[in-house]
matplotlib code that plots the C-alpha trace (Angstrom):
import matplotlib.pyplot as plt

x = [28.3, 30.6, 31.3, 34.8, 35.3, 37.8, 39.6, 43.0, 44.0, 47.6, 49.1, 51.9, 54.8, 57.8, 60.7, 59.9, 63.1, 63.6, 63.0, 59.7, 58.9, 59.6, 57.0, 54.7, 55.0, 54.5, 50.7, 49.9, 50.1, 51.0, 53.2, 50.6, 48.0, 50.5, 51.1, 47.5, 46.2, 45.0, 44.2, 41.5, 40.3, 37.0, 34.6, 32.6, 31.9, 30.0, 31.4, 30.2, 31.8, 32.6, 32.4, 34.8, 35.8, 36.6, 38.4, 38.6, 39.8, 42.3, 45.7, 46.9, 43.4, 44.3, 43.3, 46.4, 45.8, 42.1, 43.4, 46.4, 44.1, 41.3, 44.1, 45.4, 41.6, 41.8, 44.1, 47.2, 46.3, 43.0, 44.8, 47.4, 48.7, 49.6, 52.4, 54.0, 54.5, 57.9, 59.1, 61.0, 64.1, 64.4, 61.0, 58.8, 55.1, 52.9, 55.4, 55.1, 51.6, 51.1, 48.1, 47.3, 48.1, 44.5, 44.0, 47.4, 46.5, 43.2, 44.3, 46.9, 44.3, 42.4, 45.3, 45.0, 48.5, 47.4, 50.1, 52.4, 55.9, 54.6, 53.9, 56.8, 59.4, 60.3, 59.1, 61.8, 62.0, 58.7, 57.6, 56.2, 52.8, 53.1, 55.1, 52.1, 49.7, 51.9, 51.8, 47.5, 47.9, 49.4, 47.1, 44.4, 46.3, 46.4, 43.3, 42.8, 39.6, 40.6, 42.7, 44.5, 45.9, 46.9, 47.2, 44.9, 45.5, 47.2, 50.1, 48.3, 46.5, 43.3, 41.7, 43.7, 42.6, 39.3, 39.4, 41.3, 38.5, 35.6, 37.6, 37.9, 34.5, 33.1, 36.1, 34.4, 31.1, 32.2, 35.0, 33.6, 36.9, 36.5, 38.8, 39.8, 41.0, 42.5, 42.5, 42.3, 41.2, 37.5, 37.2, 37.2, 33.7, 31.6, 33.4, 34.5, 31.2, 32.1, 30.0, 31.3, 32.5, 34.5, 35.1, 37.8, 37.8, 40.7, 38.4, 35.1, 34.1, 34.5, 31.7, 30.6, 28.2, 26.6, 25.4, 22.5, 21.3, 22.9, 20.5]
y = [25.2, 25.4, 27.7, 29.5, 31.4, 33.9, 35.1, 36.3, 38.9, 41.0, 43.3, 45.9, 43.9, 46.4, 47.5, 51.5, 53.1, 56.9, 57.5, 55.6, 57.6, 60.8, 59.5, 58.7, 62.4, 63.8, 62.8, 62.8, 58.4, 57.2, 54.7, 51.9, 52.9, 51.5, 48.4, 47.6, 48.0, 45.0, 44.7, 42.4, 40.3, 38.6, 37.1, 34.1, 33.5, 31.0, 29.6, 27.5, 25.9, 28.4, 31.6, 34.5, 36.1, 39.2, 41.2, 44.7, 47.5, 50.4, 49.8, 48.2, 47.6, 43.4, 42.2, 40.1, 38.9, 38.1, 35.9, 34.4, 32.9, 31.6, 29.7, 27.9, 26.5, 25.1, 21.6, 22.3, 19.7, 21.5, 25.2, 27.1, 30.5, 32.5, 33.8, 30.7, 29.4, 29.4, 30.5, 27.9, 29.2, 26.2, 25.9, 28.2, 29.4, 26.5, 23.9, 25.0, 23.9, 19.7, 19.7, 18.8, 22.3, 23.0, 23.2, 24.7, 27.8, 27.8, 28.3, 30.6, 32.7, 33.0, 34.3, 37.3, 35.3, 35.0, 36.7, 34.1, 35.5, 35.7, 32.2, 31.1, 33.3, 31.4, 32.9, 34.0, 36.9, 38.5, 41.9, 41.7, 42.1, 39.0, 37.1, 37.8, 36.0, 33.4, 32.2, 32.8, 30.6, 28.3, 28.1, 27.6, 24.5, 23.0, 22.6, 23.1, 23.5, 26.8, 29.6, 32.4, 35.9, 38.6, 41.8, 40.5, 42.6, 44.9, 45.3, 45.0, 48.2, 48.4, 47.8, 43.8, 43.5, 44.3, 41.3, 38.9, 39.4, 38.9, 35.9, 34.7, 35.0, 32.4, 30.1, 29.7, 29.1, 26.4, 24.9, 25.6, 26.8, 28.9, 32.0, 34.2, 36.9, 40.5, 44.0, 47.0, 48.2, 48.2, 49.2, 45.5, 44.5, 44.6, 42.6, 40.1, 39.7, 38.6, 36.0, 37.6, 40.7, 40.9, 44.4, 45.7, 49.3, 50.6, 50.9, 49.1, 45.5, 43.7, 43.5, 40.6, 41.0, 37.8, 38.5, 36.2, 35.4, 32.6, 29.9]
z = [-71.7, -68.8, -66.2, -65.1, -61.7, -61.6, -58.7, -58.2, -55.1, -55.6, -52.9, -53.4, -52.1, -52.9, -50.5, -49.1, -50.2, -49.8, -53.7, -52.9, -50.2, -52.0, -54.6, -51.6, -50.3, -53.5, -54.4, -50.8, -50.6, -46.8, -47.0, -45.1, -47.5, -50.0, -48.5, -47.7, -50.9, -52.8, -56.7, -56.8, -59.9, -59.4, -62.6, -63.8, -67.3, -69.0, -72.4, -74.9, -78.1, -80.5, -78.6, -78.6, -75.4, -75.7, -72.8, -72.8, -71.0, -70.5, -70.0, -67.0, -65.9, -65.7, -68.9, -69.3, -65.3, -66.5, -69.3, -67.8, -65.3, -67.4, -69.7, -66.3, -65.7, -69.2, -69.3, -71.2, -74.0, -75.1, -75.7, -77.3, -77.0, -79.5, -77.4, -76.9, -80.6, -81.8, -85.5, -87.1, -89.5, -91.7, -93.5, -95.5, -93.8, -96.1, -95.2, -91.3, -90.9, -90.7, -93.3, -96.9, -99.1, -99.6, -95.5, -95.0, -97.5, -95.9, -92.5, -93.5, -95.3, -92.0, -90.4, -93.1, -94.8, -98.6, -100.7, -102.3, -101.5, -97.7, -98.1, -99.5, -97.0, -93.9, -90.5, -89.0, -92.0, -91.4, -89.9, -86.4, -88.0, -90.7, -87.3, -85.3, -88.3, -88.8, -85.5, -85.6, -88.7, -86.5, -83.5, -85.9, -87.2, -84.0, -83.4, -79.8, -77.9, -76.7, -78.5, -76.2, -77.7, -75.5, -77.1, -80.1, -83.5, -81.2, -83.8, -86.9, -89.3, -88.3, -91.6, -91.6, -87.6, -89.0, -91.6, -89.3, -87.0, -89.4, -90.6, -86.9, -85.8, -89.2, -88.1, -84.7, -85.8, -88.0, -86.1, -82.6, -81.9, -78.3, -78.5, -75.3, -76.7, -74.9, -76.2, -75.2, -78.8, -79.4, -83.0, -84.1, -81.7, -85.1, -87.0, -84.2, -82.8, -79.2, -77.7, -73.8, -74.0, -71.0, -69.3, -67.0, -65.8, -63.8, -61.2, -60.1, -60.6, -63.8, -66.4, -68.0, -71.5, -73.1, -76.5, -75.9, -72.9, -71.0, -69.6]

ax = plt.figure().add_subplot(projection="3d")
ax.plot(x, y, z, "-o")
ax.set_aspect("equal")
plt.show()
């Protein structure tokens, strides 16, 4: 188990035009008020192999800010972000993934990828939906320590996100693959079954849940 402090301070740092003045004057804001306001973004969590962190909240609450800065206290060599694979145009999803066929189906059928046409098309010709599995298919296949998905399922039907997550939580018990994860959906928690369920409010501190208790 290790431990991960999170701090990060932002200030509104704009220019006070007269359109932002106006907007001032209009819901009562003084301009100083404005400038000395600071967002702050303060958590520890404690993780062990094959959690899921899950972080939740409204949007704009600093989610993203949340996971952004536990993936920089993770060296680059033990994680991948979904956000950061690329599509290749010149080969078909199965032939994408550096693995015997067996593994290669199996990750792809994690990834909620199991129809054979899907399998056989070539990335760059998905829907953002089948895009957004592929390139979970391909995190998986990389086997990293650490996993990170902003906006988690957020494009997908609910009924697939459901799946994907049932089918995400097994692949981290038995690969002790830790996934930070970020959503503001919470219709998924069941079948996910977050280790940390991380919780960020618009306002007030940030919440941290532990399924079990940490010792």
């Amino acid at each position: 188990m290790a431990t991960y402090r999170i701090s990060r301070s932002f200030h509104w740092q704009g220019t006070i035009t007269d359109k932002v003045a106006s907007v001032c004057r209009m819901f009562g804001l003084m301009g100083d008020r404005l400038t000395e306001r600071r967002f702050n973004y303060n958590c520890q969590l404690e993780i062990s192999d094959g959690d899921i962190v899950y972080i939740t909240g409204p949007s704009g609450a600093g989610k993203s800010v949340l996971l952004g800065e536990l993936e920089r206290s993770i060296p680059a060599g033990d994680r991948v972000n979904l956000a950061r694979i690329r599509l290749p145009r010149d080969k078909t999803l199965v032939d994408c993934i550096g693995a015997d066929l067996v593994t290669s189906l199996r990750y792809l059928s994690t990834a909620g990828l199991n129809d054979c046409f899907c399998i056989l098309n070539q990335p760059t010709n998905l829907s953002a939906g089948q895009k957004y599995r592929f390139r979970l298919a391909m995190a998986l296949a990389a086997e990293k320590r650490f996993i990170f998905a902003d906006e988690f399922c957020s494009e997908l039907d609910r009924i697939t996100a459901a799946v994907i997550s049932h089918h995400l939580h097994k692949f981290a018990k038995r690969s002790g693959t830790v996934f930070i994860l970020a959503s503001s959906h919470q219709d998924i928690l069941l079948d996910l079954a977050p280790d940390v369920l991380v919780v960020n409010e618009l306002c007030g501190p940030v919440q941290v849940i532990y399924k079990q208790t940490r010792k």
